[in-house]
C-alpha positions as CSV (number, residue, x, y, z in Angstrom):
1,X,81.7,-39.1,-85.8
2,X,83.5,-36.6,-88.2
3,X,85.2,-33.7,-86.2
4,X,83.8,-30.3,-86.8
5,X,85.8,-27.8,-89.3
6,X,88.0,-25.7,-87.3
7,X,85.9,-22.2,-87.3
8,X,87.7,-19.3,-88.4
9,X,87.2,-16.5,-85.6
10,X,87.1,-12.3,-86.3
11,X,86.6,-9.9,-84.3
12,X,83.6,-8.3,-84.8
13,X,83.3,-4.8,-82.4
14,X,84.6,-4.3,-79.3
15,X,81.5,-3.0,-77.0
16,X,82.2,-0.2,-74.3
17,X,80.7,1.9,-71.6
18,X,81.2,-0.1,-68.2
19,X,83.5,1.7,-66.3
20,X,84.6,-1.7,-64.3
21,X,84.9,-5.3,-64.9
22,X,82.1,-6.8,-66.9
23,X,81.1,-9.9,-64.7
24,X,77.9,-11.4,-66.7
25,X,76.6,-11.5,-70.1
26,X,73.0,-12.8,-70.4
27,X,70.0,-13.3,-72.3
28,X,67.9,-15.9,-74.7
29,X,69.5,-18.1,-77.0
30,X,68.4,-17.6,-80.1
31,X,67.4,-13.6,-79.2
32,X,69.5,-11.1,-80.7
33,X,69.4,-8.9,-77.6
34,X,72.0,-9.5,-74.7
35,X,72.7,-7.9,-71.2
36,X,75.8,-7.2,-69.4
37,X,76.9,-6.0,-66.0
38,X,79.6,-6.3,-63.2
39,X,81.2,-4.5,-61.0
40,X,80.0,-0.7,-61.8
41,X,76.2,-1.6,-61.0
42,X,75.1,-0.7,-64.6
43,X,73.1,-3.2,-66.4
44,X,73.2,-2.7,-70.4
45,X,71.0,-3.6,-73.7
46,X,72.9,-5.0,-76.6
47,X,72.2,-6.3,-80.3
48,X,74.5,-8.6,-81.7
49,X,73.2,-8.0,-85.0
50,X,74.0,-4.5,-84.8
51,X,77.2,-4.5,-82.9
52,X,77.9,-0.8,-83.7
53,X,75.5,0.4,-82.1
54,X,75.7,1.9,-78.5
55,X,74.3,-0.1,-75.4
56,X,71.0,1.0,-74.0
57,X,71.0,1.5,-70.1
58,X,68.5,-0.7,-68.4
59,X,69.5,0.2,-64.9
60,X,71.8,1.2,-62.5
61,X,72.3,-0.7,-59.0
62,X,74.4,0.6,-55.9
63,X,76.1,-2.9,-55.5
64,X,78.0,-5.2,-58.6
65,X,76.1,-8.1,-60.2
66,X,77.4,-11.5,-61.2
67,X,74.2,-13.0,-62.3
68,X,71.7,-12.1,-64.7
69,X,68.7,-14.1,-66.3
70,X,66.2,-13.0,-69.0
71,X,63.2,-14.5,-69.1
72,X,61.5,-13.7,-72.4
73,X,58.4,-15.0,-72.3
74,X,57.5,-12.2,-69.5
75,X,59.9,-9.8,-71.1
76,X,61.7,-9.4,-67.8
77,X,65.4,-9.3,-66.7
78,X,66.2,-10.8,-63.2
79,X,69.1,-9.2,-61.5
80,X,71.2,-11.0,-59.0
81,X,72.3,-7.7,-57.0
82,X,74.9,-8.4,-54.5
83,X,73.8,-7.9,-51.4
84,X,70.3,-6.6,-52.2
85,X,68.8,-9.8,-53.5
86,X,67.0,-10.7,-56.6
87,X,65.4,-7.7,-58.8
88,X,63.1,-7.7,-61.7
89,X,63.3,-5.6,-65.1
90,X,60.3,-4.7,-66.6
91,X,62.1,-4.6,-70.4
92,X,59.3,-2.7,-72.0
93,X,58.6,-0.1,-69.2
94,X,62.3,-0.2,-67.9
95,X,61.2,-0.6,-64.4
96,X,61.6,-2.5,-61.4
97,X,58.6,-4.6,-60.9
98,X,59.7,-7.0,-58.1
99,X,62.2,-6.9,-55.4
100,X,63.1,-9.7,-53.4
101,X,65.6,-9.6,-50.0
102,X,67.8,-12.3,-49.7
103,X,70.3,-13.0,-47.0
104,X,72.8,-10.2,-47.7
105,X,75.8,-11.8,-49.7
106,X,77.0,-11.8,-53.1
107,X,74.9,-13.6,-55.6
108,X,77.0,-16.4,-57.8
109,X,73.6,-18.2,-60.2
110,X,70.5,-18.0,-60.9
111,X,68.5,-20.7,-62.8
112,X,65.0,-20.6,-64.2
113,X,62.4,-23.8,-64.3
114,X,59.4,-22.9,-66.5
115,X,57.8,-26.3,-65.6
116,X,58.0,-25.7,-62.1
117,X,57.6,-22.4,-61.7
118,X,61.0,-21.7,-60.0
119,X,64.1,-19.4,-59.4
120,X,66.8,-21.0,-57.7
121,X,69.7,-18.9,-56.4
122,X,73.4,-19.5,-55.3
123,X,74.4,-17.6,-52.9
124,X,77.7,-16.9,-51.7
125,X,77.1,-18.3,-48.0
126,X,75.7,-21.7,-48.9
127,X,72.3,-21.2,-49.4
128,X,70.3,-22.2,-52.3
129,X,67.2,-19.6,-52.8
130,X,64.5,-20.8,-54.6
131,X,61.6,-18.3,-55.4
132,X,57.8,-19.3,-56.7
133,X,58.2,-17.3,-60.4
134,X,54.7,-15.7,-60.6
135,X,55.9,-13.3,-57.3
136,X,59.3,-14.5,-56.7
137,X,58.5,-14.8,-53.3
138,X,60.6,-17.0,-51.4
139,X,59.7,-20.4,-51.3
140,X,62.4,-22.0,-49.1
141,X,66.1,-21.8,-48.4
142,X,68.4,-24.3,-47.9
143,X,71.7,-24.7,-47.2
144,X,73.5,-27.0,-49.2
145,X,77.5,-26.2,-48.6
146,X,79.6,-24.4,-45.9
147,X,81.7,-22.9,-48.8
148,X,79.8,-20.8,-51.6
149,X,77.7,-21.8,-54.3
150,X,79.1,-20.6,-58.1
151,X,76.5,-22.0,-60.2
152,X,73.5,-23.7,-61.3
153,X,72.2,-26.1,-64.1
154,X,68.8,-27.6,-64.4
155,X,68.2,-31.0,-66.3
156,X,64.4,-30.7,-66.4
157,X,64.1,-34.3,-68.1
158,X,65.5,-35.8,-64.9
159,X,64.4,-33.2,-62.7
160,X,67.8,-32.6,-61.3
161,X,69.3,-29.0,-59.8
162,X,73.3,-29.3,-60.1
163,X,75.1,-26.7,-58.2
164,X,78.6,-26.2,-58.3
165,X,80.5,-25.0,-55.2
166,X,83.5,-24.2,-53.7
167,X,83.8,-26.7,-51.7
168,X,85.1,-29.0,-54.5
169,X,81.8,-30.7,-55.2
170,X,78.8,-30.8,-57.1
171,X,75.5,-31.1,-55.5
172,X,72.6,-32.9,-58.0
173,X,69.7,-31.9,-56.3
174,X,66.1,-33.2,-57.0
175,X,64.5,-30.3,-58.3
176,X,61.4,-30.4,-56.7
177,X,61.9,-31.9,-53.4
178,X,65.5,-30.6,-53.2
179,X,66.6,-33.6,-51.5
180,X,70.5,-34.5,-52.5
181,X,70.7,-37.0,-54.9
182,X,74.4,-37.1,-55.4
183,X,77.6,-35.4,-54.3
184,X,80.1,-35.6,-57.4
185,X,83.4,-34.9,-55.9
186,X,86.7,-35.6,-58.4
187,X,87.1,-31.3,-58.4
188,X,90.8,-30.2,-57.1
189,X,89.1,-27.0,-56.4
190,X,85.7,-24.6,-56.7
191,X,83.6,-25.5,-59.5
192,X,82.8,-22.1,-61.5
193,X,80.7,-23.3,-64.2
194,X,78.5,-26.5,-64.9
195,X,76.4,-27.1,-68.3
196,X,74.2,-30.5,-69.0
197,X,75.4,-31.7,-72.8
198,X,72.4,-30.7,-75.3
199,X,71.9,-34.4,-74.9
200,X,71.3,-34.5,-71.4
201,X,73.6,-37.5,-71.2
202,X,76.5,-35.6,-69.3
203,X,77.2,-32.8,-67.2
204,X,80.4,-30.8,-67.8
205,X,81.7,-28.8,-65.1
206,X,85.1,-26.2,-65.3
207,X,86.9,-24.3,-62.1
208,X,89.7,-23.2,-60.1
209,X,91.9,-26.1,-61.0
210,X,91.5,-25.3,-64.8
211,X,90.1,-28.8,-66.0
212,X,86.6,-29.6,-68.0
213,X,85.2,-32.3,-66.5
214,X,82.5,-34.7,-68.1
215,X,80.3,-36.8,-65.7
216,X,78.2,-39.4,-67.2
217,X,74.7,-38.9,-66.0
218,X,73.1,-42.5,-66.2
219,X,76.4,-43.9,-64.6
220,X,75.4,-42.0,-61.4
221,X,77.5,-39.1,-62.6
222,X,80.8,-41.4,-62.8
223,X,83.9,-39.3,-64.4
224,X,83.7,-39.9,-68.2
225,X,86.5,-37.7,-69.1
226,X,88.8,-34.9,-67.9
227,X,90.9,-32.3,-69.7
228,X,93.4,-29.8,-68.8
229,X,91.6,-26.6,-70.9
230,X,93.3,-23.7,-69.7
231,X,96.3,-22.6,-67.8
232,X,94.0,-20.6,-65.2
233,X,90.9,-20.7,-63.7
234,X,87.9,-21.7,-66.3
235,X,85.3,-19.0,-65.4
236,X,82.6,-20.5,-68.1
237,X,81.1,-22.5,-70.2
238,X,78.6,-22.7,-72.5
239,X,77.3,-25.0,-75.5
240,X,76.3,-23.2,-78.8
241,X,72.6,-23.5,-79.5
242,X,72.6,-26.1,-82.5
243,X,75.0,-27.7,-80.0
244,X,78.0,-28.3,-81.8
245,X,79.9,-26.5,-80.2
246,X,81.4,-25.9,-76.3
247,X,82.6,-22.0,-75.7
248,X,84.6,-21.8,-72.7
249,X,86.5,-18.9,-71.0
250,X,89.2,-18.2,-68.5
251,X,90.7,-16.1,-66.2
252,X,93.7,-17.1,-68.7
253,X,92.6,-14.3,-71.0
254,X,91.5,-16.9,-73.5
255,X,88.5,-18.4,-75.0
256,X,88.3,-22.0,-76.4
257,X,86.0,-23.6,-78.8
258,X,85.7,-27.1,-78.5
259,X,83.9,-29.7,-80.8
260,X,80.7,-30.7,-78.7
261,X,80.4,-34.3,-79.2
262,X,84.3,-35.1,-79.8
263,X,85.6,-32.4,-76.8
264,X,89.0,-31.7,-80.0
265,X,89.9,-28.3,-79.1
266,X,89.4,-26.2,-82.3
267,X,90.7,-23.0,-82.0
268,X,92.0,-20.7,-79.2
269,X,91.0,-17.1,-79.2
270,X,93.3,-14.9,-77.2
271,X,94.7,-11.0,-77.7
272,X,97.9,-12.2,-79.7
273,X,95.6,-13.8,-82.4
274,X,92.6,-12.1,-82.5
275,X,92.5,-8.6,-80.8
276,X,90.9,-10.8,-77.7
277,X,90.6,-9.5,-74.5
278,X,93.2,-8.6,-72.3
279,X,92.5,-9.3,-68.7
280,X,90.2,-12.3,-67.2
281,X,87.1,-13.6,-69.6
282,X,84.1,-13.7,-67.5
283,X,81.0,-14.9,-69.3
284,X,80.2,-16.3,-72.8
285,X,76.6,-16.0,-74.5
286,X,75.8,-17.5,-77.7
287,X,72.8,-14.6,-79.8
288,X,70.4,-16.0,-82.5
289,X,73.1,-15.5,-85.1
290,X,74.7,-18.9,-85.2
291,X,78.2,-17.4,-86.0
292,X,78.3,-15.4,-82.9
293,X,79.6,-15.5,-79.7
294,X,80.1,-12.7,-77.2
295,X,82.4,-12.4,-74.3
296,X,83.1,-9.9,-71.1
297,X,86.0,-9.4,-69.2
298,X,87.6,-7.6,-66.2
299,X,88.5,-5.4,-68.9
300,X,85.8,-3.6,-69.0
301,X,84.6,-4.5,-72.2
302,X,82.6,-6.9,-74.3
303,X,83.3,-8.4,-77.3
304,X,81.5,-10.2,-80.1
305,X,83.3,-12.6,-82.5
306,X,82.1,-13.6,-85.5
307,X,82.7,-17.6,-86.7
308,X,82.9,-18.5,-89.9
């Protein structure tokens, strides 16, 4: 398979008005709209397509937030508030319209089934939260790890919930039943980050120790590959929606952009070459614009990058 063209990367605007580190940036791929927040409790509207514009406040929380998930279709944001549990955004009205305890720890993940009609949540003590979607009421809760869970990754084919942990492993979890299907171990350290390739053939997963993992799925998630990525931690990643390409970011200050299928590194984005951010890069979301990508950072800001 031919390798992708390297894509030339620009800065594009440099978003600001978070007074502390910007932990999450969410919304729908393909929607033009995005959402950040972190550590100052504000949650933030955002267009890429008119990057100069100012962010719209959406709400204000008394704890930080490390998750957030949009679910269009309602037209509501779900909040993962630390230490409060899960909150919904009406969007239009700009309102809460549920509010759901959870045991009172941080809040890693959240990830969404439409065909089931479930919100599963990693928590920071172990659990796994799932909540019925027409109340998000809670359902069950399960404890899957001593350590904490970082994240979540459906693969609604296979009906398979992978959650990453730091406790080295990844738990594939039937989605329904919730029953452990596999524990992938092969980690030197807390997984961060998992995606299923746009494929559904292999699961990548990034961490502590710094390396992108591929498992092969049908193998019984066997290692297919490993890389060293980054020098630090590998907080993210996250395939572009026509699925060429893998975005991932680090607590190295960097962001990577891989070929999808081939896993060549084609271009590093960092502060020396491109203006890029200069502390930790937190999340990555891909807007409806093919040729943009946005990041946040501990540095309070967000940034989106135009590909060309």
């Amino acid at each position: 398979m031919a390798l992708l063209h390297r894509p030339e990367v620009q800065k594009l605007a440099a978003l600001t008005g978070h007074h502390d580190c910007v932990y999450t940036v969410a919304g729908t791929p393909g929607a033009s709209h995005f959402y950040s927040s972190g550590a100052d409790g504000l949650v933030a509207a955002w267009r890429a397509d008119a990057a100069e514009q100012d962010g719209e406040l959406v709400a204000k929380v008394e704890n930080s937030v490390y998750a957030l998930l949009h679910l269009p279709d309602r037209n509501l944001l779900l909040l993962g508030h630390n230490f409060q549990g899960i909150q919904a955004i009406d969007l239009t009205q700009k309102k809460l319209v549920f509010a759901t305890a959870l045991p009172p720890v941080a809040i890693f993940d959240m990830a969404y089934s439409e065909a089931r009609q479930r919100l599963y949540v990693a928590l920071a003590d172990g659990t796994l939260a799932v909540l019925r979607a027409t109340d998000f009421r809670v359902e069950t809760l399960l404890r899957v790890s001593d350590k904490s869970l970082r994240c979540l990754t459906l693969h609604e084919e296979r009906g398979e919930l992978a959650v990453g942990s730091s406790d080295w492993l990844i738990h594939v979890l039937d989605a329904d039943t919730l029953a452990v299907k596999h524990s992938i171990s092969g980690s030197t350290n807390s997984v961060f980050t998992a995606a299923y390739s746009p494929d559904g053939c292999y699961l990548l997963t990034a961490g502590r120790d710094a390396h992108l993992r591929v498992w092969d799925v049908a193998a019984g998630y066997t290692e297919h590959r490993s890389i060293v990525a980054h020098l630090f931690t590998i907080n993210h990643l996250k395939f572009s929606p026509d699925g060429q390409l893998l975005a991932t970011c680090s607590m190295d200050k960097s962001i990577k952009l891989w070929d999808a299928e081939t896993l060549a590194l084609l271009r590093v984005v960092d502060k020396a070459r491109h203006a890029g951010h200069g502390t930790s890069v937190n999340k990555l979301f891909w807007p409806a614009t093919q040729n943009r990508l946005v990041s946040c950072s501990d540095d309070r800001s967000l940034a989106v990058w135009g590909l060309t």
